[in-house]
MMTF fields as JSON, N, C-alpha, C and O atoms, coordinates in Angstrom:
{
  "mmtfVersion": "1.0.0",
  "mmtfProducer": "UNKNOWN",
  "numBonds": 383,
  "numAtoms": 384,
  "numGroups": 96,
  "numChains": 1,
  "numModels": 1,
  "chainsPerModel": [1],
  "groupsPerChain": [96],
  "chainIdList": ["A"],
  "bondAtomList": [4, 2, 8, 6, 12, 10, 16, 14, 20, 18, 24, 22, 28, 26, 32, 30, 36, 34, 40, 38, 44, 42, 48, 46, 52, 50, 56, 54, 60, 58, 64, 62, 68, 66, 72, 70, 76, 74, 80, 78, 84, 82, 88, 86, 92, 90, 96, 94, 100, 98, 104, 102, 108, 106, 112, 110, 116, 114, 120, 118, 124, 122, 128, 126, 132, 130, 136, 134, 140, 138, 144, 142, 148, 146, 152, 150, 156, 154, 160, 158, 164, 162, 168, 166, 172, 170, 176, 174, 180, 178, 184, 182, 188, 186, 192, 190, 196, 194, 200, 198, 204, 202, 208, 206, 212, 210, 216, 214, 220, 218, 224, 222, 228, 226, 232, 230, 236, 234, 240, 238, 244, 242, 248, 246, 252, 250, 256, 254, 260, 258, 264, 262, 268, 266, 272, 270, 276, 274, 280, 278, 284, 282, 288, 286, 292, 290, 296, 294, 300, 298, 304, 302, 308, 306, 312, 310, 316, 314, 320, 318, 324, 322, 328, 326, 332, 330, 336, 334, 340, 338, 344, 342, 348, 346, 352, 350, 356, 354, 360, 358, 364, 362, 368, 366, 372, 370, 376, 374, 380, 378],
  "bondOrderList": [1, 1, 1, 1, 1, 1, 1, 1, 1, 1, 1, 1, 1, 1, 1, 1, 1, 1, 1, 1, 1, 1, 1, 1, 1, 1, 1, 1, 1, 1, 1, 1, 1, 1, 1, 1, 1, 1, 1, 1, 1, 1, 1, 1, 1, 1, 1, 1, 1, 1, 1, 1, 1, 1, 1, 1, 1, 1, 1, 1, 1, 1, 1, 1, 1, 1, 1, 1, 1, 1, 1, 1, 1, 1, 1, 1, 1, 1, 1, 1, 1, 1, 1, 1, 1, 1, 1, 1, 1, 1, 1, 1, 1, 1, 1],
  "groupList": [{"groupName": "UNK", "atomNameList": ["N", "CA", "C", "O"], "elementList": ["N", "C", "C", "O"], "formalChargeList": [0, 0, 0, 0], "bondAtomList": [1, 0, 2, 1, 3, 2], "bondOrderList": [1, 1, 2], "singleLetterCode": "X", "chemCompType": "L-PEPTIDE LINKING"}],
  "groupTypeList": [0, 0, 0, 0, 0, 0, 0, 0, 0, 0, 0, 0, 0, 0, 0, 0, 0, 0, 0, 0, 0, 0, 0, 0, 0, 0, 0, 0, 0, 0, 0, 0, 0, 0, 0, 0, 0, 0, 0, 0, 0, 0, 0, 0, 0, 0, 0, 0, 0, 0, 0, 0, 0, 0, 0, 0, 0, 0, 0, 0, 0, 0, 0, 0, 0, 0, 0, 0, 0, 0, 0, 0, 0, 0, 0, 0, 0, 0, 0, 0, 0, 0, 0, 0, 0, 0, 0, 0, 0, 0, 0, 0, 0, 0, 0, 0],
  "groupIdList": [1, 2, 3, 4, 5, 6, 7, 8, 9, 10, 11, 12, 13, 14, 15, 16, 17, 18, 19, 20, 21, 22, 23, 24, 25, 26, 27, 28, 29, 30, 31, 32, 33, 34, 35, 36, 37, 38, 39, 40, 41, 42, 43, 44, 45, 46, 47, 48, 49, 50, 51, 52, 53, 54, 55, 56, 57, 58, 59, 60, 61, 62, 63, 64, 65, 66, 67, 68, 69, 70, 71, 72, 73, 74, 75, 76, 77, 78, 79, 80, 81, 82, 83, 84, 85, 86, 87, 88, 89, 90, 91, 92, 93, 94, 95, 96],
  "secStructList": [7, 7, 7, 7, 7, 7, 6, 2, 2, 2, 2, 2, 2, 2, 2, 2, 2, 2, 2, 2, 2, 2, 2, 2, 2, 2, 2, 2, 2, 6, 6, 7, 7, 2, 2, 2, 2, 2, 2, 2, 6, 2, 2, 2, 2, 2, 2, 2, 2, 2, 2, 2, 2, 2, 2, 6, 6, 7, 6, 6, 7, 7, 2, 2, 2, 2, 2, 2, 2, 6, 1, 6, 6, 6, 2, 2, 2, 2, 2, 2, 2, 2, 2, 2, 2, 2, 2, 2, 2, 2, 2, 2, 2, 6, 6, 7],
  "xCoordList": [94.274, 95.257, 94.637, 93.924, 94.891, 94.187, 95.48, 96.399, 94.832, 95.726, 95.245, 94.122, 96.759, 96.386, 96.925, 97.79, 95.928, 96.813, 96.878, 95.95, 97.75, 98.258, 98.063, 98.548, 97.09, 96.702, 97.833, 97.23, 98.995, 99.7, 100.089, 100.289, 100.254, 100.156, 99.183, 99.277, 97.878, 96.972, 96.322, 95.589, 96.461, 96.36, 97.12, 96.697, 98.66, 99.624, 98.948, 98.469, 98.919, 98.196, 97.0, 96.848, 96.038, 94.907, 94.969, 94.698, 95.32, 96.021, 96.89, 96.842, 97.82, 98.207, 97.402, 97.643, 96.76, 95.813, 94.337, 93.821, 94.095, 93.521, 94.216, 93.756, 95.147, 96.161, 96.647, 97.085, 96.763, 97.625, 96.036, 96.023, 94.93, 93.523, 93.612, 93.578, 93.75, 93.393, 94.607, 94.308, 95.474, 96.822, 96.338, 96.305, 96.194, 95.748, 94.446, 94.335, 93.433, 92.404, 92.658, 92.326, 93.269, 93.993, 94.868, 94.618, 95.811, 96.225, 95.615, 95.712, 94.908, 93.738, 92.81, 92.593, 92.276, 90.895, 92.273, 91.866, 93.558, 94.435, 95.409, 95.007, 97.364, 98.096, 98.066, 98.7, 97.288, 97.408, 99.351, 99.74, 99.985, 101.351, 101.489, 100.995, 102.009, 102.195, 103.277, 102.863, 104.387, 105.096, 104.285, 104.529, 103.387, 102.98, 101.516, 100.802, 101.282, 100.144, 100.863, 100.417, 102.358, 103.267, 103.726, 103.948, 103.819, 104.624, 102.882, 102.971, 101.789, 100.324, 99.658, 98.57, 99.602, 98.904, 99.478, 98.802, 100.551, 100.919, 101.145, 101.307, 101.222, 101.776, 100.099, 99.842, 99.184, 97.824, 97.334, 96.753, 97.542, 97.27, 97.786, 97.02, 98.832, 99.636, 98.859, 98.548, 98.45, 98.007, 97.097, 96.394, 96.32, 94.689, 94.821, 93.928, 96.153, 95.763, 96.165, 95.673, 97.189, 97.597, 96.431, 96.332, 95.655, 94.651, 93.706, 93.421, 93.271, 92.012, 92.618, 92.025, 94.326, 94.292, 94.808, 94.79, 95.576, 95.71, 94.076, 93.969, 92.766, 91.961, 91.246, 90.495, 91.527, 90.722, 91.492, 91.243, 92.617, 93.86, 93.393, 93.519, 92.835, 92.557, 91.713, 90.792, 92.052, 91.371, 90.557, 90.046, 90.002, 88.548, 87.423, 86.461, 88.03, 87.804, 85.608, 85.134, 84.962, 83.904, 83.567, 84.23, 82.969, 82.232, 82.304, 83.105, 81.123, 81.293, 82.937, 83.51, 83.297, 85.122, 85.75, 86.491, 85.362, 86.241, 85.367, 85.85, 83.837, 83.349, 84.132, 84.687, 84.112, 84.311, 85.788, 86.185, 86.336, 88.099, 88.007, 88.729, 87.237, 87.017, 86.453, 85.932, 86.686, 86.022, 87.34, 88.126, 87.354, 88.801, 88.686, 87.739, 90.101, 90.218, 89.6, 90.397, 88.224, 88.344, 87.799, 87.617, 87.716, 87.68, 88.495, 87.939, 89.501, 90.527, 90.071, 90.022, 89.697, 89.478, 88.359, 88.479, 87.26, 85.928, 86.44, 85.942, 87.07, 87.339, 88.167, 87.784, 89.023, 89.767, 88.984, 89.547, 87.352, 86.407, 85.765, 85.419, 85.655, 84.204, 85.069, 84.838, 86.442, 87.006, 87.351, 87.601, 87.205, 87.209, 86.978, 87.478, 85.108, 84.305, 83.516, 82.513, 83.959, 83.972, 84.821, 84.266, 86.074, 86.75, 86.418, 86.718, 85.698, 84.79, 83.759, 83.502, 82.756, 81.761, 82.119, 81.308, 83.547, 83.775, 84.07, 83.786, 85.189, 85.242, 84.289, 84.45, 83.501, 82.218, 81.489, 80.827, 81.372, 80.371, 81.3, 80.79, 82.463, 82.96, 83.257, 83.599, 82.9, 83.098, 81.575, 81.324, 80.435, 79.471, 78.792, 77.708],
  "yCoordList": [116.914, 115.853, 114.669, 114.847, 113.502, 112.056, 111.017, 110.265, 111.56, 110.546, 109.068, 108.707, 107.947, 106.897, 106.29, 106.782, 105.053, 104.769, 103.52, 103.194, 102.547, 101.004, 100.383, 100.582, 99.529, 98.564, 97.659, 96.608, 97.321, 95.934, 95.587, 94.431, 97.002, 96.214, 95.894, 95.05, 96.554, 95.645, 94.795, 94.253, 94.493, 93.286, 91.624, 90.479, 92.478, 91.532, 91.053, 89.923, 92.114, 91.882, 91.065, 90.416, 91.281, 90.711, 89.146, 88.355, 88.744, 87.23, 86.795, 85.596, 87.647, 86.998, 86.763, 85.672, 87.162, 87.333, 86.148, 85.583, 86.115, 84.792, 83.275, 82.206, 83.501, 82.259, 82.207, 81.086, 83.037, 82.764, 81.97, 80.74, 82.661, 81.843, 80.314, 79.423, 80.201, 79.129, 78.068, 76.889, 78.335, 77.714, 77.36, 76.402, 78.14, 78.319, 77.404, 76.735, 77.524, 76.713, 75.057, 74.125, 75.053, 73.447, 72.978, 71.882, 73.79, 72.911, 72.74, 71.747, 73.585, 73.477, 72.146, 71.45, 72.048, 70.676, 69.886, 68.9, 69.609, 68.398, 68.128, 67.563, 68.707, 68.084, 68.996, 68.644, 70.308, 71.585, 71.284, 70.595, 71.806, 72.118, 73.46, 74.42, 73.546, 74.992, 75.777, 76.801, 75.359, 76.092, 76.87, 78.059, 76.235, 76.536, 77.458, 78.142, 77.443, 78.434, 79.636, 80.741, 79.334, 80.662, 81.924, 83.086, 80.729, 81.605, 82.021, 83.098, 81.68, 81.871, 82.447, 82.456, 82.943, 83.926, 85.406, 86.0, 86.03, 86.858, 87.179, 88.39, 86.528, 86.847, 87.254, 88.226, 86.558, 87.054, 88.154, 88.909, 88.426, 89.633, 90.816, 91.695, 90.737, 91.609, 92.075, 93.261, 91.074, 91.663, 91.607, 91.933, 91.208, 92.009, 93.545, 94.382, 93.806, 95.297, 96.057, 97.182, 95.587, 96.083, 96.698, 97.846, 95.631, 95.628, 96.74, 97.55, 96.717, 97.668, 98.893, 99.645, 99.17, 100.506, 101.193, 102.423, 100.029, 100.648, 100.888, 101.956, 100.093, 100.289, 101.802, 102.565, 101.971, 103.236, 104.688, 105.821, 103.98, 105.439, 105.859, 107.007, 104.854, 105.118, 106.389, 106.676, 106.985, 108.442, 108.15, 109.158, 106.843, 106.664, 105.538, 105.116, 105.221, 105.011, 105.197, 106.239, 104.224, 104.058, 103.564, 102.674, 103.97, 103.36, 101.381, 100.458, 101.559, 99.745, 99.35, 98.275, 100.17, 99.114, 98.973, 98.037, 99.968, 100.118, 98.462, 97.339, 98.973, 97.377, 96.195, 95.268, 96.302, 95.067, 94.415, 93.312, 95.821, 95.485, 94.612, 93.618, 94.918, 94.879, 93.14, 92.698, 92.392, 91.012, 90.306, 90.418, 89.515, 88.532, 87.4, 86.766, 87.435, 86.596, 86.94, 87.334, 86.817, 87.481, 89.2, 89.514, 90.053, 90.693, 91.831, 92.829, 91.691, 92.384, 92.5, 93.388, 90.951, 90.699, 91.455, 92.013, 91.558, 92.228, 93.913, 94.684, 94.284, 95.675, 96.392, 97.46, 95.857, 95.866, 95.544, 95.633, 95.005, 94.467, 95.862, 96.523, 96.208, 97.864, 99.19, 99.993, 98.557, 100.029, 100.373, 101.413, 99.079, 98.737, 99.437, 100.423, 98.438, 98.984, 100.348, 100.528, 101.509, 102.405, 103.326, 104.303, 102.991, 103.142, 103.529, 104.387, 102.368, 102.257, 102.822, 103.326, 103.117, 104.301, 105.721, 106.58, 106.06, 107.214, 107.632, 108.775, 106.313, 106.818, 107.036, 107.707, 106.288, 106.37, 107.223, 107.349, 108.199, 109.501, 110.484, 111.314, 110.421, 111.59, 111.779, 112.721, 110.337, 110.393, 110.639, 110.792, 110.73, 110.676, 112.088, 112.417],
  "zCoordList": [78.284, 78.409, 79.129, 80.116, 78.662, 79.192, 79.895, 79.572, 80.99, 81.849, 81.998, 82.351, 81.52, 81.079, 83.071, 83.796, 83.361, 84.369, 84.02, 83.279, 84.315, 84.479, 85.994, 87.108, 85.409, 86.772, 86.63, 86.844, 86.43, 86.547, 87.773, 88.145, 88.705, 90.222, 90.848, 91.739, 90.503, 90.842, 90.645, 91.472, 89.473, 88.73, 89.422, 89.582, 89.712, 90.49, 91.684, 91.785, 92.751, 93.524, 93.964, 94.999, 92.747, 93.055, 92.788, 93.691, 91.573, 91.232, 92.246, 92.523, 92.972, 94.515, 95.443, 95.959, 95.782, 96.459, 96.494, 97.459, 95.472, 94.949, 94.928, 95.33, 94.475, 94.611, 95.803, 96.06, 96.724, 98.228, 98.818, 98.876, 99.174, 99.356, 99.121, 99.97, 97.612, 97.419, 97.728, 97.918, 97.759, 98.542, 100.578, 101.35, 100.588, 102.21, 102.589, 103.617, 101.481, 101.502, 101.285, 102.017, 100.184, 99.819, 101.217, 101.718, 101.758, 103.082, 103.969, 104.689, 104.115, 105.09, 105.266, 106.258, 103.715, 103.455, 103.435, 104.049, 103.187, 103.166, 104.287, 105.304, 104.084, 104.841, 106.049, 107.044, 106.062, 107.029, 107.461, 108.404, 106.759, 107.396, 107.909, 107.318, 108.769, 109.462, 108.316, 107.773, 108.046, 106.893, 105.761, 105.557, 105.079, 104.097, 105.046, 104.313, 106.021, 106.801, 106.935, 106.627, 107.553, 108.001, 107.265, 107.606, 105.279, 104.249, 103.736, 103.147, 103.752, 102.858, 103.493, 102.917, 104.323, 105.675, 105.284, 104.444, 105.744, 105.328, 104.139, 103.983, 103.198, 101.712, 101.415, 100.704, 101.925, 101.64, 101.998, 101.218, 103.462, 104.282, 103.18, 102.787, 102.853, 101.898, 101.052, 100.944, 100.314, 98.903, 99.12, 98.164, 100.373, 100.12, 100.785, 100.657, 101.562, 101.687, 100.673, 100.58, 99.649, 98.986, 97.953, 97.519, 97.735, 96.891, 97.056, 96.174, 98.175, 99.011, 98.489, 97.715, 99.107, 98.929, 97.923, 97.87, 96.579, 95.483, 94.952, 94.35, 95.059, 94.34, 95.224, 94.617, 96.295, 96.832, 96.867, 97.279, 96.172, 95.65, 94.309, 93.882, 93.649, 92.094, 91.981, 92.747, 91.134, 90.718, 89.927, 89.439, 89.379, 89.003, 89.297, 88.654, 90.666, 92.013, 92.471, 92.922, 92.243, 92.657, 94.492, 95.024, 94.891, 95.984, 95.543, 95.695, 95.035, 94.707, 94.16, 94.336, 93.687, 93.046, 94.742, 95.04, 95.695, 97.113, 97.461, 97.606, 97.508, 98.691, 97.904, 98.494, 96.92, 95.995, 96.637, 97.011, 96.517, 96.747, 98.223, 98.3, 99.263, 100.722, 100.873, 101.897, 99.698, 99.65, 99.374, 98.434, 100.507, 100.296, 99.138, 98.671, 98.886, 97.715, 96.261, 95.411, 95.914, 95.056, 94.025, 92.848, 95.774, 95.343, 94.684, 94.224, 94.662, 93.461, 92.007, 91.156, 92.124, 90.635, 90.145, 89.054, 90.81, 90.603, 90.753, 89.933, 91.414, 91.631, 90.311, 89.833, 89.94, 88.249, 87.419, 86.328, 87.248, 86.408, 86.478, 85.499, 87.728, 88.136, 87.062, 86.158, 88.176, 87.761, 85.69, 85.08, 85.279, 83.897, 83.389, 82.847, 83.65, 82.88, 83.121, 82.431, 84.222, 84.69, 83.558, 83.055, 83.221, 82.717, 80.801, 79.97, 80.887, 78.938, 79.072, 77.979, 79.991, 80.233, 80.262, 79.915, 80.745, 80.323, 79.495, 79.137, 78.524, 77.461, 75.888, 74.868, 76.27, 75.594, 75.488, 74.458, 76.677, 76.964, 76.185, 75.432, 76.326, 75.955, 73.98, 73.265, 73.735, 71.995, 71.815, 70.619, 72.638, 72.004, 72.421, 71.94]
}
């Protein structure tokens, strides 16, 4: 039996996570408002832990997909790229 899993929360996650950064970064180089530091700080914190530990819950779960995850901003994105193509290597070995 082949257990299928769905990244869409970490997928969510990680695109939050990237976009809260680059939100945080833009006020920063411009108007720095504290509002938009108060609501983009935590909403980030969030989904980068979220990120770390849906990708180090994953049951096909690499060493490098964990460091990867452990890189702010954009490492989500790279960690859903490892765990991928981790993903098409197995299934490849096993048709061949």
């Amino acid at each position: 039996m082949t257990v299928h899993r769905t990244w869409t929360p970490l997928r969510t996650a990680a695109a939050v996570e990237l976009a809260s950064l680059v939100v945080m970064l833009a006020n920063l180089a411009t108007a720095h408002l504290p509002a938009v530091s108060s609501l983009m700080g935590p909403l980030h914190g969030c989904a980068y832990l979220f990120t770390v530990v849906a990708t180090a819950r994953d049951p096909r779960r690499t060493a490098v997909a964990v460091g990867l995850a452990l890189l702010p901003g954009i490492g989500g994105l790279l960690a859903l790229r490892r765990l991928a193509l981790h993903l098409q290597y197995d299934d490849v070995s096993r048709t061949h």
